[in-house]
N, C-alpha and C positions, 0 to 999 in steps of 0.2 A: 732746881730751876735750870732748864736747857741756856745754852748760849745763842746768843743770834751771828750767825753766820756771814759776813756781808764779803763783797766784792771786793777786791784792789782796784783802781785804777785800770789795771794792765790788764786784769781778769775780763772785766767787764768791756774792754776794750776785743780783747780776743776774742771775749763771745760774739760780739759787734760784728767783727774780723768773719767770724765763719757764719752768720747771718747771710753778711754781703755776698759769699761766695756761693752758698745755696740759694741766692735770690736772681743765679746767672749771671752776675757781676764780677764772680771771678772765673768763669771759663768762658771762652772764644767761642763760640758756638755759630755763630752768625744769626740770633734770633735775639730783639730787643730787650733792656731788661725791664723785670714784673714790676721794680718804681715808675717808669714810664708810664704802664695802665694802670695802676693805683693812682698816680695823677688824674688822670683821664676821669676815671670812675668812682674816685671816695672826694667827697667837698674837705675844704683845707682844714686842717687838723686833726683830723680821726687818721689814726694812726693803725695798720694793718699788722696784727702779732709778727706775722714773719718782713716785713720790711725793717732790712738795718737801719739803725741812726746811727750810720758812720758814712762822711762823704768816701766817694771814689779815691782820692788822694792819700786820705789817710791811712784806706784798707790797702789802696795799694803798696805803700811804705811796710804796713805790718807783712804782709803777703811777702815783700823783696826780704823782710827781717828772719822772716819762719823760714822761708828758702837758701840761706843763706846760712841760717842753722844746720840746716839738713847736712848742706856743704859741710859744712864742721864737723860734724859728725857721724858723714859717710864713714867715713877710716877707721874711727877711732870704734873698738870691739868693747862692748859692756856701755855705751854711752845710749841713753834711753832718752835723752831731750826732744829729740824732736817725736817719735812715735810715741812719749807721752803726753805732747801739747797737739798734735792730731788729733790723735785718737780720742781726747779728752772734749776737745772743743769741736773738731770739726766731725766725730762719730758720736759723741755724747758717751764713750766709754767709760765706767769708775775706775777710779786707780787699782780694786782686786781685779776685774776683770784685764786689766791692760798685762796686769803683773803674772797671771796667768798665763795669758797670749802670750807672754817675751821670759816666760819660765825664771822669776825673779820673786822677790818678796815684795809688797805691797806698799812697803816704806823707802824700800828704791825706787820704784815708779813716783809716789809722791815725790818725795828728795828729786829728782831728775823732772817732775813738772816746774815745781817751785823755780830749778834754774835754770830751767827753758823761759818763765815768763819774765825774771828777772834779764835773762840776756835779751830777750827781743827788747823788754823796757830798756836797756841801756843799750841797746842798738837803735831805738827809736828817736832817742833823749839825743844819741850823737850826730844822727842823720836831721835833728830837724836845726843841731847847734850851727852845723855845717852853715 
């Protein structure tokens, strides 16, 4: 019998996380975002596949959390955190393919996603204790 698979917390946050940002919500673009005319256009409750269920505030915290990573690990050489919670969430990449692209093994991409969502989670958890 197969296992069932389910989300973290943090996972399904992230995903949330890169919804928002493909919904226009996280680039400046100067054109309204697409929840705006899903208001307008679907009656209350029906829910549109690509509309995040994450407010603006939240994704924007996760967003300052992922960038902030990056920062961390501009410098640091052999450190795959953030190009593998990118690539993962916001390109929909697997971890062979990521591990491929950055010429590593499969198990370091995983291992290096894993502590990328646990650091954004305890950069979240501190920025909301603040």
């Amino acid at each position: 019998m197969r296992e069932t698979v389910t989300n973290t917390d943090i996972q399904s946050l992230l995903m949330e996380w890169a919804r928002w940002r493909y919904s226009g919500h996280g680039a400046d673009i100067g054109y309204p975002a697409q929840s705006a005319f899903v208001r307008v256009m679907k009656p209350a409750g029906y829910r549109v596949s690509g509309t995040p269920l994450i407010d603006d505030e939240m994704a924007g915290m996760v967003d300052l959390a992922v960038s902030r990573l990056r920062q961390r690990c501009i410098n640091m050489e052999g450190d795959h955190r953030y190009e593998s919670i990118t690539d993962c969430y916001l390109l929909g990449k697997t971890d062979s393919f990521i591990a491929k692209r950055l010429h590593c093994d499969r198990r370091t991409i995983q291992s290096a996603r894993k502590a990328a969502e646990s650091w954004v989670d305890s950069h979240l958890v501190s920025s909301i204790m603040e």
